[in-house]
N, C-alpha and C positions, 0 to 999 in steps of 0.2 A: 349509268356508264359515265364515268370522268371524260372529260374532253380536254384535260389540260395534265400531261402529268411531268413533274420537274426530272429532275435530273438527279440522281443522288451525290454529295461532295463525294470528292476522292481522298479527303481525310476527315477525320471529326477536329473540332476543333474542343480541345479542352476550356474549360473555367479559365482555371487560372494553375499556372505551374507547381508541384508537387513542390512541398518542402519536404527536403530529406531525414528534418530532424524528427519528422509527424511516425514515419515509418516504424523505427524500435517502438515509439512507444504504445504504435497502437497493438502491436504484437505482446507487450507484457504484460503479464496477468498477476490479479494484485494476490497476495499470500496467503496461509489459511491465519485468520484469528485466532487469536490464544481465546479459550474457553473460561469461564467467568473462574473455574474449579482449578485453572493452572494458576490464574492473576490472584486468587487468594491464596494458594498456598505460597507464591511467592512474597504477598503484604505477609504471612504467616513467619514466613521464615526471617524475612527482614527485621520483622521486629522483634526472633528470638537473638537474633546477632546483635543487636543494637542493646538487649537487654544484657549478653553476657558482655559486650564490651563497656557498659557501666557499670556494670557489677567488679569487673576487672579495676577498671580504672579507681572508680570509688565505693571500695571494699564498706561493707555494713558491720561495723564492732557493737550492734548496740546487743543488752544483754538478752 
């Protein structure tokens, strides 16, 4: 049996003050990743643009 019991505060006392900027970011949620299958077809396609614009640029006359 306690023989001693306190008092409870009439407010809690926080840490330390909320910073407001903490709030959006702890609410946003990070995006889905591109899939290994989307990031290759696009190295794929980059390098068919890249192949017709030097093809364009410097045409092949050989025989």
């Amino acid at each position: 049996m306690p023989q001693f019991i306190s008092p409870r505060p009439l407010q809690l006392k926080l840490r330390k003050p909320r910073n407001p900027l903490v709030a959006p970011a702890l609410k946003r949620q990070a995006g889905r990743h591109q899939s290994p299958s989307d990031a290759r077809t696009q190295r794929q396609q980059a390098r068919l643009d890249l192949r017709r614009l030097l093809r364009e640029r410097f045409p092949d006359d050989s025989p």
